[in-house]
Structures are given as structure tokens and as C-alpha cells.
C-alpha positions as CSV (number, residue, x, y, z in Angstrom):
1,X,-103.9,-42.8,138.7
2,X,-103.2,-42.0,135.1
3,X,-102.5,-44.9,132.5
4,X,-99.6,-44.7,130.2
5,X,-101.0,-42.6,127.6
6,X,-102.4,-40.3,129.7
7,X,-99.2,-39.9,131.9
8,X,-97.7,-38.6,128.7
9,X,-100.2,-36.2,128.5
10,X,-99.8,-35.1,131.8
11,X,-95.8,-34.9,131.5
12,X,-96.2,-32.5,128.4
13,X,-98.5,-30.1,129.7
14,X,-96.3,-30.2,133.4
15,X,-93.2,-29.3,130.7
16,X,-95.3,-26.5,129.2
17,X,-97.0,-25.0,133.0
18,X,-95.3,-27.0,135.9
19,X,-97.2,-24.4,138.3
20,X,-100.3,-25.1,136.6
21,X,-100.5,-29.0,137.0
22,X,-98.3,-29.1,140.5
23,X,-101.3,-31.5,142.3
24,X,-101.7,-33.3,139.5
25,X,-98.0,-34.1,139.9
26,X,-98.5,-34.5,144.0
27,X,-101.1,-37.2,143.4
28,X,-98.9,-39.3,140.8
29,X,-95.8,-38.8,142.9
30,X,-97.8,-39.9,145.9
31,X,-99.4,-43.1,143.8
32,X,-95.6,-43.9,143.3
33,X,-94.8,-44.0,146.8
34,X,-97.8,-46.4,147.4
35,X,-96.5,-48.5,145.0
36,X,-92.8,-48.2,146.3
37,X,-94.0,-49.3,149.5
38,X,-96.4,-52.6,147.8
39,X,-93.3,-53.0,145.6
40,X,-90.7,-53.4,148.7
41,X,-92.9,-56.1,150.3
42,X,-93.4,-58.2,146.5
43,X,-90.1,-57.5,144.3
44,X,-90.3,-60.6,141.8
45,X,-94.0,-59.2,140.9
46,X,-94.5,-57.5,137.1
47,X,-95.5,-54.0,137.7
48,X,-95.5,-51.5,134.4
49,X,-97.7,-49.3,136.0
50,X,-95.0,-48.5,138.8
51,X,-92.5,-48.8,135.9
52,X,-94.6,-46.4,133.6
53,X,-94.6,-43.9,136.7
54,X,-91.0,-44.3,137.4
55,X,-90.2,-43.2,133.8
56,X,-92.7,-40.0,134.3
57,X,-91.8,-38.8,137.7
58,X,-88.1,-39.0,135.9
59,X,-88.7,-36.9,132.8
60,X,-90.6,-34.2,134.9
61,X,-88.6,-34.4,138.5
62,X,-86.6,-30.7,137.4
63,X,-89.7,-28.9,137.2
64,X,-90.4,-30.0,141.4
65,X,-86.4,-30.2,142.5
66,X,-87.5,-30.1,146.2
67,X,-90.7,-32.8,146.1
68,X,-88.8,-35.2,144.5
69,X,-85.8,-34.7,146.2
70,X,-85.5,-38.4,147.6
71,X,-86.5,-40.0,143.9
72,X,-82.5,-40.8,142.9
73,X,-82.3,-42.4,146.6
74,X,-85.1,-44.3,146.2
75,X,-84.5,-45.8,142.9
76,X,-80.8,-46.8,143.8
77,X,-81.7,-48.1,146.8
78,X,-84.4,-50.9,145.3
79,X,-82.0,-51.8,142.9
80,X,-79.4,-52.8,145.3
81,X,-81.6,-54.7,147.2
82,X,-83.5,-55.9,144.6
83,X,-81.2,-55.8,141.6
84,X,-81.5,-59.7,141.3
85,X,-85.2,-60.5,141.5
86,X,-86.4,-57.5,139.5
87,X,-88.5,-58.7,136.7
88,X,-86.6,-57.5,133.4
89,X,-88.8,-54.6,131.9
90,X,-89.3,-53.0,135.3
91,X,-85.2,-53.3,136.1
92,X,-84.5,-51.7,132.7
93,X,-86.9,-49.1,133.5
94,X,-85.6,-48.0,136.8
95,X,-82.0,-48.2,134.9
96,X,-82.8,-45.9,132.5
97,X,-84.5,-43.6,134.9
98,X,-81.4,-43.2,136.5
99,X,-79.6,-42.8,132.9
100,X,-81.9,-39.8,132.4
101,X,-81.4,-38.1,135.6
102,X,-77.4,-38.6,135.1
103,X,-77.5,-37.1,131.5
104,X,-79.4,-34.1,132.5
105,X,-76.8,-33.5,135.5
106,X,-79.5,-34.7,138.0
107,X,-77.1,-37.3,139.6
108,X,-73.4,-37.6,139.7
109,X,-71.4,-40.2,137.4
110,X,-69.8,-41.2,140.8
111,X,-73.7,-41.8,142.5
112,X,-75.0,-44.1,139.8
113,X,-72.0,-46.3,138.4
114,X,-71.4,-48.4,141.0
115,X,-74.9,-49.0,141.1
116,X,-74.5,-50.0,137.6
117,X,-71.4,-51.9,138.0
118,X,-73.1,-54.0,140.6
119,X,-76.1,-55.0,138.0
120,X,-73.3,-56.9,136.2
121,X,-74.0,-59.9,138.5
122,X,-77.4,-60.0,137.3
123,X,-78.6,-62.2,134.4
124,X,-80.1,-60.0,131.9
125,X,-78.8,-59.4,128.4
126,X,-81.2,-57.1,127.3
127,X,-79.8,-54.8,130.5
């Protein structure tokens, strides 16, 4: 697994030859689904590592449409179920993930707002 600074590496040179640097992308997009699956089973636990990968897997997920096909889903679903016990930095994360993808015509207004709507219940005025 990369750390952050070498995830931006990573994400630039996937931008400049996505062909090139496809199995480096596998093996992070694979790390993330480990993590999902840790992350479903401890919610309330800090995690910036899964958050730094959510935020990379994000800015590069156009360059693999079909491998990351389920990405959207995934984030949407943990926060629904986890919207309320999400520590802060990780929810705002996975909020602006999902910002990203719905600014670059990734997601649909109508797939994302209610999800956003529904984060209104949740205490967190940075949010």
C-alpha cells in the first residue's frame, strides 16, 4: 500500500499513462476493498489511510470506468448505514468523494442528494 504522498504520485502518473500503471491501480483498488470490508465490521474507528484511498480511487476512477464500477455504490451505501458514527475527517472524505464524482458527471444529482440530505441528521458542522 502506498502512503499519502506517494498515492499522489501514483494518481499523476495514472492521469498521464492509465495503461501504463493499470496493476498498480488493481492492487490499491483491491487494498480499499480490504479495508471496506475491516471498515464495515469497526465504523467509529479513525481510518485516513482508507480515507486517503477513497479520495485517490475517486480522482482516478474515469481512467478504469468498468473496475470501479461499484465505487459510487459502495461509498453511498456506508454512509447510510454509517452516516452517524463515522468519525468526522473520514465522513467529509467520503462526502467529498462523492462531490467529485457528481461534478465530473460520474453520478447523477438525483443518486447523491438524498444521500446528502440524510447527513443533515448528523452532528457535524464542519460537514
Amino acid at each position: 500500500a502506498y502512503a499519502g504522498a506517494d498515492l499522489l504520485a501514483l494518481q499523476g502518473n495514472i492521469k498521464r499513462d492509465p495503461e501504463g500503471y493499470k496493476d498498480e491501480f488493481l492492487l490499491q483498488y483491491r487494498h480499499f476493498l480490504a479495508l471496506l470490508d475491516i471498515f464495515r465490521l469497526k465504523p467509529a474507528k479513525e481510518s485516513k489511510e482508507f480515507g486517503d484511498l477513497v479520495n485517490f480511487i475517486a480522482q482516478v476512477m474515469k481512467c478504469y470506468p468498468s473496475e470501479t464500477a461499484e465505487f459510487s455504490r459502495q461509498l453511498m451505501e456506508l454512509l447510510d448505514t454509517h452516516y452517524a458514527v463515522l468519525e468526522p475527517g473520514l465522513r467529509r472524505s467520503l462526502v467529498q468523494a462523492l462531490i467529485l464524482m457528481r461534478n465530473r458527471g460520474q453520478l447523477a444529482p438525483l443518486d447523491v442528494l438524498p444521500h446528502f440530505f440524510r447527513l443533515f441528521r448528523c452532528q457535524d458542522k464542519a460537514l
